[in-house]
N, C-alpha and C positions, 0 to 999 in steps of 0.2 A: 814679360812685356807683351802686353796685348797686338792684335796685327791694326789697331785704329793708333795707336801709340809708334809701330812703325811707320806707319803713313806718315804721320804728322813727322816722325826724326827723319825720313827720308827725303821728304818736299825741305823743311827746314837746311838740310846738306844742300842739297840744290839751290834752293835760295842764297845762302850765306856764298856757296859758289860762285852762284852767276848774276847778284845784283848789280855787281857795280857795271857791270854788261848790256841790264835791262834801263830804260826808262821805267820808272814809277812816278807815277801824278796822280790825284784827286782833284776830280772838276764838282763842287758842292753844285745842289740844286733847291732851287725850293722847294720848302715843304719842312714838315711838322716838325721840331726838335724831338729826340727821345727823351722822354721822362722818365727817371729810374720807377719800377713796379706801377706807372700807368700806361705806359705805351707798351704797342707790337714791334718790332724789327723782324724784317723778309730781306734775300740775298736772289738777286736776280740776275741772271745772265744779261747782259745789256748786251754785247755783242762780241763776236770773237772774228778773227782772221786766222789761216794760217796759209801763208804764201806759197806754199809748194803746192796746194792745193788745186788753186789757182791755175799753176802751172803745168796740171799735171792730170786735173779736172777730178774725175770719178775712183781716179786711182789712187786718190790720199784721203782720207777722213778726218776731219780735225774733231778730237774728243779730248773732252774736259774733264778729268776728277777733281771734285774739290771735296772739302773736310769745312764743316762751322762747328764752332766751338761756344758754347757760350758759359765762362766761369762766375759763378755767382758770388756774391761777397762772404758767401760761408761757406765756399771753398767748393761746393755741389758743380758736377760740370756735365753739359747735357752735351752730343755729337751728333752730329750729322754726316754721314759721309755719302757721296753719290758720283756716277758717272753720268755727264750729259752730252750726247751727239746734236748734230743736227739732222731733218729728216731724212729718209733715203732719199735720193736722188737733188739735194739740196748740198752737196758736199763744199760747194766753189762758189756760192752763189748766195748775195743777198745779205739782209739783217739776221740772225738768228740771235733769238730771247728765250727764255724759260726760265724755271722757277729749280734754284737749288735750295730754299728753304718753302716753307708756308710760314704764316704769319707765328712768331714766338712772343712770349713777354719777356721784356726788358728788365734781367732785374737789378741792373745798375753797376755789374759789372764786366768782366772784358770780353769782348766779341773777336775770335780768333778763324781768322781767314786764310785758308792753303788752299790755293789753286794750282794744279799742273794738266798744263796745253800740250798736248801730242799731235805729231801728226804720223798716223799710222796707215801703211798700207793695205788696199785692198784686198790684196789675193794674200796675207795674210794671219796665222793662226792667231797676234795678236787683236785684230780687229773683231774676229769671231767670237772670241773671249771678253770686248768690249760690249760687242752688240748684246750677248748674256747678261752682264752685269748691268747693263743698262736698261734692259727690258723689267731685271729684277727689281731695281730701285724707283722705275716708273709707275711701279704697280704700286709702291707705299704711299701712303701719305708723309708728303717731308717735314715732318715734326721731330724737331730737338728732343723734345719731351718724353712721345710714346713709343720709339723706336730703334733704344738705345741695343738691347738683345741683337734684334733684326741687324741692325748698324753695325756690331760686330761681327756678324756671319758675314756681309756683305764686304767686309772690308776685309775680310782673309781672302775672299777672291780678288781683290783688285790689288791685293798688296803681292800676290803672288803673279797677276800681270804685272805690275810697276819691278818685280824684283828680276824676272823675263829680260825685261826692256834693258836694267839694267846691267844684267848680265850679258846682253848683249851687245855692252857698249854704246848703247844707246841712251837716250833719256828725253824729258820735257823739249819742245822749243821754247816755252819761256817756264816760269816759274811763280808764285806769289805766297808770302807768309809773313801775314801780317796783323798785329795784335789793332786793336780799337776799343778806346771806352770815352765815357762822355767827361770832358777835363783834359784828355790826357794830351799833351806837349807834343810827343811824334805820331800821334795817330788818333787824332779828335773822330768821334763819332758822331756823326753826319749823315745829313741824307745827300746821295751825291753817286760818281761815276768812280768807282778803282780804274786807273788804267797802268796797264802794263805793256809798254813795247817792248820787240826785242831788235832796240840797236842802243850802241853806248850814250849813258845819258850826259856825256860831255862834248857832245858834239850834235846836241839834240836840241830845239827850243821850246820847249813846252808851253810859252806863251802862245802856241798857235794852234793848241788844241783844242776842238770845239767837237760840240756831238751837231751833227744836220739828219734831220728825217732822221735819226734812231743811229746811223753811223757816224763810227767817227773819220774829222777829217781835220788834216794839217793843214793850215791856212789856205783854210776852205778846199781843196783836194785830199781825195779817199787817201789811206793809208794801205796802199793795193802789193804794195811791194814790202811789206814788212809785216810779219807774225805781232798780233796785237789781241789783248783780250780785254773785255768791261765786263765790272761786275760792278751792280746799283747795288747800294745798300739803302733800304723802305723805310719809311718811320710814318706809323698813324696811333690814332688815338681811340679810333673808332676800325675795328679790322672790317672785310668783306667776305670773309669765308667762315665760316658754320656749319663748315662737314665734318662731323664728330660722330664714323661709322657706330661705335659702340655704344653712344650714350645714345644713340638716335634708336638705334635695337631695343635697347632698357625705355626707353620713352612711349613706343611702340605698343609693347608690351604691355608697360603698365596704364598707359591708356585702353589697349581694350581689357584687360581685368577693372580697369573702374568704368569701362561701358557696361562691362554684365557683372558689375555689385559682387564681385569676387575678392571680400574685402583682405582676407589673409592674404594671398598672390598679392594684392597690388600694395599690402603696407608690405610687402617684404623685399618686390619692386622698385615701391617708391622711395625706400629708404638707400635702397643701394644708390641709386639712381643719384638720390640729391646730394648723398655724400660725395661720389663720382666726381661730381659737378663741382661740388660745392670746393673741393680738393684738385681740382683738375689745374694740372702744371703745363695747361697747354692754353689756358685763362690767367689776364690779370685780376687780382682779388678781387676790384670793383666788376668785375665780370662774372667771376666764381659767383658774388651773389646776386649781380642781377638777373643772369641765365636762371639760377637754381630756384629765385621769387617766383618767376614767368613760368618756371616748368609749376613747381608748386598749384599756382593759381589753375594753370590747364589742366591738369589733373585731375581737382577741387572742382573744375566746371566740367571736365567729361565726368563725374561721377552722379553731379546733378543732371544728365541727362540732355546740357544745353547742347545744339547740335551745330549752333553756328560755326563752330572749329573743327569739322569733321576734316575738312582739308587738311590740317596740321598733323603732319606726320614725321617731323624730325624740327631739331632745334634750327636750323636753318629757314625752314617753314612760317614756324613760330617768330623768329629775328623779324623775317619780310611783312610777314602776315599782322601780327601785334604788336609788333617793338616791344622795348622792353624798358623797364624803371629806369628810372632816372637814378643815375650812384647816389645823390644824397639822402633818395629816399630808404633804400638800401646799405647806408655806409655799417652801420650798427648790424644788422642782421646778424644772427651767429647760426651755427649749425642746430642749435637747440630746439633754437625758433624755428625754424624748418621744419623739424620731426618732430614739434611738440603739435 
């Protein structure tokens, strides 16, 4: 058993434990349905509480690991797993947001969500151990896709704080694991708020849940006295982010071999490059070859010499700077086409 596979059976124990304890709701929001194999899906911290915190100020940290899972329909499953705080000196105070994915493709099967909310003490050795794993996973890019290796070394650290914690009789204040796919009867995939409180939900009214300014509140009053966490799940058709360190390096490259007419380097470049691309599991296909048409063409025109794209130094450049084909000019392209 891997330690991303303890994570998931250990939050799972706790879940199955302490739900009927928790309130669980989804507030949906507007915005774009998922499309299987044309949309992105992002998991975003919306907001968290943890009431000791509060009470207690600087002396309690509330941190988040969570686990996303996303199982494809031919069984390929990509992980994510991460620690998120809020910043120093932000411990008791405020909305806190962030990003526990980047933008992934949908590919139309189930979206697998483990959260567990701590509140860990300042002075410490678990919170020290947090702040580590959390500086480490900040540094990644949060991608399902390119960071499954990385994802496993990260998660033997946190699995052996989580196994600390509960050795030490301790464990989450609240809990979340919970499957989503687009159809499905208990857990329609949505764009919208997970919420989780920790008090019994039979004696809770959920009809009076609303988010104001970014927090949530119970009929219309904060939720100040009870440990509570939001997690947004994103759905777009068109993403905003185009930071793809490695393919930006290979573009780099083979752009200036085709500035100095270095034709071996840049067909040996260009060919990795567009395969890269054209295969990238961090793109939906109509993406794979609209990005990989647009790099083509840049290329094609740094090699003629044209100079009006000197600015274009990464595919995100190029997104702002030129846009990019239209999918149905592009639906047909194959990789052939490309490197012929």
């Amino acid at each position: 058993m891997t330690a991303l596979d303890n994570l998931r059976a250990r939050a799972r124990h706790w879940w199955s434990r302490d739900a009927e304890h928790l309130v669980y709701h989804f507030l949906p929001t507007p915005g774009t349905e998922p499309v299987p194999r044309d949309s992105y899906l992002r998991l975003w911290v919306g907001d968290l509480f943890v009431a000791e915190a509060r009470r207690h100020g600087a002396d309690v940290l509330p941190a988040l690991r969570a686990t996303v899972a996303m199982t494809q329909p031919n069984g390929l499953r990509g992980v994510r797993s991460t620690v998120w705080q809020a910043e120093p000196g932000q411990e008791a105070q405020g909305v806190r947001s962030g990003a526990l994915t980047g933008w992934f493709p949908y590919s139309g099967g189930t979206v697998s969500v483990q959260a567990c909310l701590y509140a860990i003490k300042a002075n410490d050795s678990l919170r020290l151990a947090m702040d580590v794993i959390g500086a480490l996973t900040s540094a990644v890019v949060p991608s399902l896709a390119s960071v499954a290796g990385l994802g496993e070394q990260l998660a033997k650290g946190i699995d052996r704080v989580e196994a600390a914690i509960e050795d030490a009789g301790s464990g989450p204040v609240l809990v979340l694991d919970k499957d989503y796919a687009v159809g499905s009867s208990t857990g329609a995939l949505h764009p919208g708020h997970i919420v989780v409180i920790n008090t019994p939900a039979r004696s809770f009214d959920v009809g009076g849940l609303a988010l104001t300014e970014g927090r949530l509140t119970h009929d219309g009053a904060p939720l100040d006295g009870l440990d509570y966490l939001l997690i947004e799940i994103q759905a777009t058709a068109n993403r905003d982010d185009w930071a793809f360190p490695r393919l930006d390096e290979l573009f780099q490259k083979a752009k200036e071999a085709a500035v100095r007419r270095e034709a071996p380097i840049l067909k040996r470049l260009r060919e990795e490059l567009l395969v890269l691309v054209y295969t990238c599991a961090d793109l939906t296909s109509a993406d794979q070859r609209r990005v990989a048409a647009q790099l083509k063409e840049e290329l094609e025109e740094a090699g003629r010499g044209v100079s009006a794209r000197d600015t274009i130094t990464s595919i995100g450049r190029m997104v702002a700077e030129r846009g990019l084909p239209n999918a149905r000019q592009v639906a047909h392209l194959t990789l052939s086409d490309l490197l012929g």
